[in-house]
N, C-alpha and C positions, 0 to 999 in steps of 0.2 A: 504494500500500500504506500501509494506515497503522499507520507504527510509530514509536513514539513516542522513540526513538533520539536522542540531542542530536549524533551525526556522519553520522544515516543518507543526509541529501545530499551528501556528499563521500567515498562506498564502491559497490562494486560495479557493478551497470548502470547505475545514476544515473551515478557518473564517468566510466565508461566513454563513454558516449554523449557525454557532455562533452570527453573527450581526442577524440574523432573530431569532434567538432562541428557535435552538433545542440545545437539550442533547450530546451534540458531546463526544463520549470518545474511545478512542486511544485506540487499544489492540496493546500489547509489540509480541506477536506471528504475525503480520504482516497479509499480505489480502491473500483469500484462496477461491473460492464458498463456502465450505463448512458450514455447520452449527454450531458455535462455542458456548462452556460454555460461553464464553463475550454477544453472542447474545441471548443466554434460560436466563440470567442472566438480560440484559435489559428487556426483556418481562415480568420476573418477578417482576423487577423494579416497571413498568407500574400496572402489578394488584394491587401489595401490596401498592400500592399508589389510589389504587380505581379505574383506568383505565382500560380500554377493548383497549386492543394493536391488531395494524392491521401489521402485520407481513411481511414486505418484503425483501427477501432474495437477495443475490449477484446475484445469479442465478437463472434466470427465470426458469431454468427446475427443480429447485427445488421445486415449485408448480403446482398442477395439472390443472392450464388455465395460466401456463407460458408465453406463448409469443400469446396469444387469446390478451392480450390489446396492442399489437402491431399491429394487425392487423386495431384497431380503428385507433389507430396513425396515418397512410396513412392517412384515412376519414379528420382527424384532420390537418393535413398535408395542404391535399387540399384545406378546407375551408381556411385557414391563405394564402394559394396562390392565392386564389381568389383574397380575400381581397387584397395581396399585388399587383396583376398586373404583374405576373412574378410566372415560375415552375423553381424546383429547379432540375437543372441537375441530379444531385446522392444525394445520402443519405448517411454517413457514420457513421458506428456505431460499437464501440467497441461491438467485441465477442465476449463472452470465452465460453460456454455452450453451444450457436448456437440458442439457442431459440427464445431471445429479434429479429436478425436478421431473423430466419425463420418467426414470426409473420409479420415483415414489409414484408417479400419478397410475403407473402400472401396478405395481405392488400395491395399491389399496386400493384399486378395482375389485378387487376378491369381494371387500366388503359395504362395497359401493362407498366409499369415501372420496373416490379421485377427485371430484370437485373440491376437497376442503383440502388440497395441497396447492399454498398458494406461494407464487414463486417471482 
């Protein structure tokens, strides 16, 4: 994301990921789907350190079963609402690509919900 913040690397998900400890690093060219040198540059990272890097892009439609584990999610979804005693009116989910959204709106067709995934 880029915002031009002079604390925004030490608030929110950025720290967050950092108190659990991952690899968090900032690119200066800001957020984009696309696939960037910052990101072949991490995966490279990961080999030459002896690791097999599992590659997840900004963009679900950047992979070929893009938003197929969205459609679990509903499944996923349901079980947690069972458990809690309560269904969750809508779903809201940032969309840029449409993918991540099109998997939910599939995965909760089962229970005619697709309409209340709003994207």
């Amino acid at each position: 994301v880029n915002y031009s913040d002079a604390v925004y690397d030490r608030v929110g998900n950025i720290e967050m990921s950092r108190i659990m400890g991952a690899d968090v690093r900032l690119d200066a060219a800001g957020f984009d789907i696309g696939i960037r040198p910052s990101w072949e540059k991490a995966m490279s990272d990961v080999v030459e350190q002896g690791g097999k890097p599992f590659p997840i892009p900004a963009g679900c439609s950047e992979h070929p079963y893009g938003g197929l584990g969205f459609v679990g999610f509903a499944e996923e979804v349901r079980q947690q609402e069972k458990e809690l005693g309560f269904k969750f009116d809508y779903i809201v989910v940032c969309s840029v690509t449409g993918s991540t959204q099109a998997g939910m709106v599939v995965g909760f067709a089962a229970d005619g919900r697709s309409k209340n995934v709003i994207g």
